[in-house]
C-alpha positions as CSV (number, residue, x, y, z in Angstrom):
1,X,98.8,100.5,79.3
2,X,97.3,102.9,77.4
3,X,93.8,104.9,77.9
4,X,90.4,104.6,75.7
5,X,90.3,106.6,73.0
6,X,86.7,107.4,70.9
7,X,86.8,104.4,68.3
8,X,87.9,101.9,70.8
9,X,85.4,99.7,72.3
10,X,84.1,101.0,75.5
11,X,85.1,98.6,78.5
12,X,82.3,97.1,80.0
13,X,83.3,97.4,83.3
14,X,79.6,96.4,84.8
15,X,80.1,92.9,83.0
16,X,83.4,92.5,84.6
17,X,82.1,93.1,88.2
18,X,79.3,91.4,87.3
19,X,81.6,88.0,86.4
20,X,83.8,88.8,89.3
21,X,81.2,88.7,92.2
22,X,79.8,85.9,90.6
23,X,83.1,84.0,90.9
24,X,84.1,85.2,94.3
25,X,80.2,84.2,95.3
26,X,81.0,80.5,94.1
27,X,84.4,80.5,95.6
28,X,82.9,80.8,98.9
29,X,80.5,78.3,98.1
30,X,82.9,75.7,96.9
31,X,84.7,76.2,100.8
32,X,81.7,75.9,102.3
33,X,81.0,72.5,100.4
34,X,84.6,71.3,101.5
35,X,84.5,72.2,105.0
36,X,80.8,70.5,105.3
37,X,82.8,67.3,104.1
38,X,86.4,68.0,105.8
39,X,84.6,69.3,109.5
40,X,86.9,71.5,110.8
41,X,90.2,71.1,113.2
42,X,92.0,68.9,110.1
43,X,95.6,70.5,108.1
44,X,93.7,70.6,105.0
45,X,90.3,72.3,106.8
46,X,92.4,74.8,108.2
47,X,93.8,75.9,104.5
48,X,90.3,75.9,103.2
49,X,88.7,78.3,106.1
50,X,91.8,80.6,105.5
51,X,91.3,80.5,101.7
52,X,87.5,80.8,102.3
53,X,87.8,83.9,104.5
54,X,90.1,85.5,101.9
55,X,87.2,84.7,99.5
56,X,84.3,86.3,101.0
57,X,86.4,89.6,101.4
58,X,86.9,89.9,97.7
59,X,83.2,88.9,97.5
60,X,82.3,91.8,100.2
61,X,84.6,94.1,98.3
62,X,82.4,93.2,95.0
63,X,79.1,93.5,96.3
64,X,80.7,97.3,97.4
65,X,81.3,97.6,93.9
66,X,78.1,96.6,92.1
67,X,76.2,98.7,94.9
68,X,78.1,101.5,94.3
69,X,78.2,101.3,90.8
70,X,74.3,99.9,90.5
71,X,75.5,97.0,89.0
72,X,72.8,93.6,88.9
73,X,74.3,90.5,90.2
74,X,74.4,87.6,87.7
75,X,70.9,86.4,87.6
76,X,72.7,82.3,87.8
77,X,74.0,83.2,91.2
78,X,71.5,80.3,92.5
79,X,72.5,77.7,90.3
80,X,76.2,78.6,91.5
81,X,75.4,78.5,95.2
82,X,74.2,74.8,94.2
83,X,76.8,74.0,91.8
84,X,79.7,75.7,93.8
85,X,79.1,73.7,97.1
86,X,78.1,70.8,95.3
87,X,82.0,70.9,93.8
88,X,83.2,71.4,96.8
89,X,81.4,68.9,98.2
90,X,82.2,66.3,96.0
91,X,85.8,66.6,95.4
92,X,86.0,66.9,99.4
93,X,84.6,63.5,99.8
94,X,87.0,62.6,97.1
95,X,90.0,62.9,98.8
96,X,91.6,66.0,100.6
97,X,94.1,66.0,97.8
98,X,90.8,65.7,94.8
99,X,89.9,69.3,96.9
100,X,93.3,70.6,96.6
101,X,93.4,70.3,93.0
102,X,89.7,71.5,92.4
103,X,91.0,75.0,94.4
104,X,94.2,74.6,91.9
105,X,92.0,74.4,88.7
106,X,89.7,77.4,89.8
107,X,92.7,79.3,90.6
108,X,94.4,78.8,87.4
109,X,91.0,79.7,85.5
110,X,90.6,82.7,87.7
111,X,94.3,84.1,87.4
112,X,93.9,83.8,83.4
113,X,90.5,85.6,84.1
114,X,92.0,88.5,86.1
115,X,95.0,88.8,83.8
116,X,92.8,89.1,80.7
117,X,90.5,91.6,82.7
118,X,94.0,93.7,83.7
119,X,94.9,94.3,80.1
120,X,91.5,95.2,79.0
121,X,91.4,97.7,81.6
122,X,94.5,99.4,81.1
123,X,94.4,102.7,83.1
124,X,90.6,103.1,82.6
125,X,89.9,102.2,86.1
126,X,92.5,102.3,89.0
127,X,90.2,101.4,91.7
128,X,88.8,98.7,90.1
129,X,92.1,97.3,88.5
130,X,93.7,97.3,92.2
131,X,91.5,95.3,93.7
132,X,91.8,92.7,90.8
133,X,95.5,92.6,91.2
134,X,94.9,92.3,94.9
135,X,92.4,89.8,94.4
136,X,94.7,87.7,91.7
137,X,97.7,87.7,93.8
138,X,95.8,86.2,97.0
139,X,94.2,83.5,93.7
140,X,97.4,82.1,92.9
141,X,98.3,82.0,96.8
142,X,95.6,79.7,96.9
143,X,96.8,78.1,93.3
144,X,100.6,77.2,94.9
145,X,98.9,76.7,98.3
146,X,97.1,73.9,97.0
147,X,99.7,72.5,94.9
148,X,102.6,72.6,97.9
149,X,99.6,70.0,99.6
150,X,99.4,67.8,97.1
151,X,97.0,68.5,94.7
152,X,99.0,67.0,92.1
153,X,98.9,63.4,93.8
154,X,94.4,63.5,93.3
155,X,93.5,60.2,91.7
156,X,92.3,61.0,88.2
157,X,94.2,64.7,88.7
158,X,94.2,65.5,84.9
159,X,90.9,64.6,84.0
160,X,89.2,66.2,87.2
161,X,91.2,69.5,87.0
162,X,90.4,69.5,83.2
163,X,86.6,69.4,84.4
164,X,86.8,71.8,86.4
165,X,88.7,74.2,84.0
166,X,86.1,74.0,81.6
167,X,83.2,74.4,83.6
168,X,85.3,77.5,85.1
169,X,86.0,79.4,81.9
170,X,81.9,78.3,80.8
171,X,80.7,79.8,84.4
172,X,82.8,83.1,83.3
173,X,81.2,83.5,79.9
174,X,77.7,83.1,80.8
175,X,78.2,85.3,84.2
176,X,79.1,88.1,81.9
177,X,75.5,88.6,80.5
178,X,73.1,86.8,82.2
């Protein structure tokens, strides 16, 4: 990986942590819509709360970040709080399988996401490249978590994770800026 140089494009790192809490933010909210449909004390509510407390410690560690670095939160993060548990919500009362593969869409959107961010950075920013790589690996936990419990098996699988893909990837390009 190599190291800005002048004439490269300066990374925008404030964007990135911007996108990043924003993601993490309705990550949480997407468990917490699951679990108000799954109650707790079932297999698949016991995955969720472990995947949703890994979630709000990236989302802690971003807020860190943004503090630190006096970074504004995206100013959508309400229409995510609705729109995250709403998803949650609504593929939980699916089926527990419809929330398995809404966690393994995200996850595959937020992997690519991470990756991309990962080579952009290069060695510009250690501290904030190890927490994505932290971050990423416990993503695709999640990812093969939710496949190993049938996520696959979701009636209407490839048109629902397809959905949710796109809306993933248009929630990351608008949380950049706004």
């Amino acid at each position: 990986m190599s190291r800005w140089t002048p004439g490269d494009q300066a990374i925008d790192t404030a964007s990135m942590l911007r996108v990043n809490q924003a993601g993490e933010y309705g990550a949480t909210r997407i468990y917490a819509g699951q679990l108000a449909v799954l109650g707790r004390g079932t297999a698949a509510s016991h995955l969720v709360a472990r995947m949703a407390s890994q979630e709000q410690r990236h989302l802690d560690r971003f807020n860190t970040l943004m503090a630190e670095r006096r970074v504004r939160p995206t100013l959508l993060q309400p229409l995510w709080s609705i729109a995250g548990f709403a998803l949650g919500a609504a593929t939980a009362l699916l089926s527990e399988k419809a929330a398995m593969a809404c966690t393994e869409a995200v996850e595959t959107e937020i992997d690519r996401h991470y990756a991309d961010q990962l080579v952009e950075l290069g060695d510009s920013d250690p501290i904030l490249s190890a927490d994505i790589l932290d971050f990423q690996a416990e993503e695709l936990e999640h990812r093969d978590t939710a496949r190993e419990h049938g996520a696959a098996e979701a009636a209407g699988y490839p048109l629902l994770t397809a959905v949710i893909r796109a809306g993933c990837r248009a929630a990351i390009t608008v949380s950049k800026r706004i």
